[in-house]
Every structure is written in C-alpha cells, then in structure tokens.
C-alpha positions in Angstrom: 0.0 0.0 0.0 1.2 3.4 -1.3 1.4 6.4 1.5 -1.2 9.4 0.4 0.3 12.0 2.5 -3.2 12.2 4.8 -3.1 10.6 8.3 -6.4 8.2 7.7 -7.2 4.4 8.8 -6.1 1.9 6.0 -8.7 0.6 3.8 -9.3 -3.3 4.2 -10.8 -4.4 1.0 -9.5 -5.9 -2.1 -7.9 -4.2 -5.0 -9.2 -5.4 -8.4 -6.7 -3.6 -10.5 -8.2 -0.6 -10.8 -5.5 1.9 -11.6 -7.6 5.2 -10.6 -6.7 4.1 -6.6 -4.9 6.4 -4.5 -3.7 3.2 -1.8 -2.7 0.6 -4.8 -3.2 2.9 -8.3 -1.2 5.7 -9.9 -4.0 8.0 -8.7 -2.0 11.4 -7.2 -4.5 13.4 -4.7 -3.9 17.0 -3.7 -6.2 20.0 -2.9 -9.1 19.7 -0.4 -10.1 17.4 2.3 -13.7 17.5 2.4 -16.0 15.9 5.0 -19.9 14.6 4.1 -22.5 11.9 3.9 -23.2 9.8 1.1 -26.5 11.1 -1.1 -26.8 8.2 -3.8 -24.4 5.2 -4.7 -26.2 4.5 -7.7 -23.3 4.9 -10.2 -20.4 2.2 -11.3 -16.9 3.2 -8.8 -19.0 6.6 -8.6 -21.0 8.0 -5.5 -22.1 11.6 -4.8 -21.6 13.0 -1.6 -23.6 16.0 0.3 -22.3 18.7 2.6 -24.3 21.3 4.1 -23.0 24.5 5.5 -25.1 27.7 7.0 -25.0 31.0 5.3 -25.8 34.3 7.3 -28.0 37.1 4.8 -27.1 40.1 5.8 -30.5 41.7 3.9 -33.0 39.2 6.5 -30.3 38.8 9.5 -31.0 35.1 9.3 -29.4 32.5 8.6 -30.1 29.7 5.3 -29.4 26.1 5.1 -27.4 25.6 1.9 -26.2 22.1 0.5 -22.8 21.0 -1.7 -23.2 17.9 -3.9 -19.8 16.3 -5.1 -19.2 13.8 -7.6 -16.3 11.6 -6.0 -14.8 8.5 -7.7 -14.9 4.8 -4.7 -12.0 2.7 -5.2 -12.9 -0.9 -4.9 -10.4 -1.2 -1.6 -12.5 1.2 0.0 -15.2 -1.6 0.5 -19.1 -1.6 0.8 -20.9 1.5 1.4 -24.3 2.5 1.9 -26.4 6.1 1.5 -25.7 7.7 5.0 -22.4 7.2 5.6 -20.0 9.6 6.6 -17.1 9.6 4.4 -14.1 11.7 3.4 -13.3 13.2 0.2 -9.7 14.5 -1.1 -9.0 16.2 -4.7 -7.5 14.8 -7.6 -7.5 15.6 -11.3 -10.1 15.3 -13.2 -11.6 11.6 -13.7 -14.3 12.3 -15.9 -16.9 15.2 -16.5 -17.6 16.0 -13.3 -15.6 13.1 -10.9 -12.5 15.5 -9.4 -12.7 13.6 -6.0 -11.8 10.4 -4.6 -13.1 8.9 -1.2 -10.1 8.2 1.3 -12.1 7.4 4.3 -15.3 6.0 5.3 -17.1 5.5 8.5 -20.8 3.7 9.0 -23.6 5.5 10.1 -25.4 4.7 13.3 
C-alpha cells in the first residue's frame, strides 16, 4: 500500500486492478479534504456525496441552510458503502466530466 500524504485508517478491502486508486493505483490526490455523507451510490466506482453548510443574509439577518453535492470517484479497496455514511473526500484531477474527488475514508452511520 502506497502512502497518500493524509493521516487516515487503511482501507481493508481488495484491489481489483483498478489503476484510478490512491492506496494501490497511480491516482495522485492534492487540494481539499472535504467531510460529508453519502447522497446516492447509484453509479459504477461513482457516489455523490452532500455537505451542508449555514450562510448568514445580511439583507433578512437570518441564517439559510445551503447544500454542496460532489461527484467523487470509490475505489474498490475502499469496500461496501451505503447512502448515509459519513465519508471523506480528497482532490485529484479530473476523472471524468464532473468526478474531481476520490473517497479516502469511510465510517458507517449509526
């Protein structure tokens, strides 16, 4: 297993081969680390991931709910994961269209 620069817990799944892998691949990451919870799995080695933040409007002096969706590429070492989860997300060039993130880090949800 290749070392990714980010302290994290090592993934304990199987590599397939799959060279777009940050632990076993020639995938380089760099950029942001970016914390949220899993919004659909539906694609192939593709989920999307949701972060919500609060933004304060000065014009109404309240605050608004706002929500971040990220395309983010899951290696197959990573393992099974399910909408919920609370995973972590760190930038890497561009995969495809909109896939500029890979998951590093998962955790289950309670």
């Amino acid at each position: 297993m290749r070392d990714i620069g980010v302290d994290i817990i090592e993934p304990a799944g199987e590599w397939d081969g799959d060279e777009n892998c940050p632990f076993y691949g020639s995938l380089r990451l760099r950029g942001q680390i970016i914390e949220g919870k899993i919004a659909k799995v539906g694609m192939q080695k593709s989920i999307i991931v949701e972060r919500e933040h609060i933004r304060y409007m000065q014009k109404f002096e309240r605050y608004e709910k706002r929500t971040r969706r990220y395309a983010a590429h899951l290696p197959s070492c990573i393992g099974e994961v399910n909408v919920g989860d609370s995973v972590r997300i760190m930038e890497c060039r561009p995969l495809s269209k909109t896939v500029t993130f890979c998951v590093i880090e998962t955790e289950a949800s309670e």
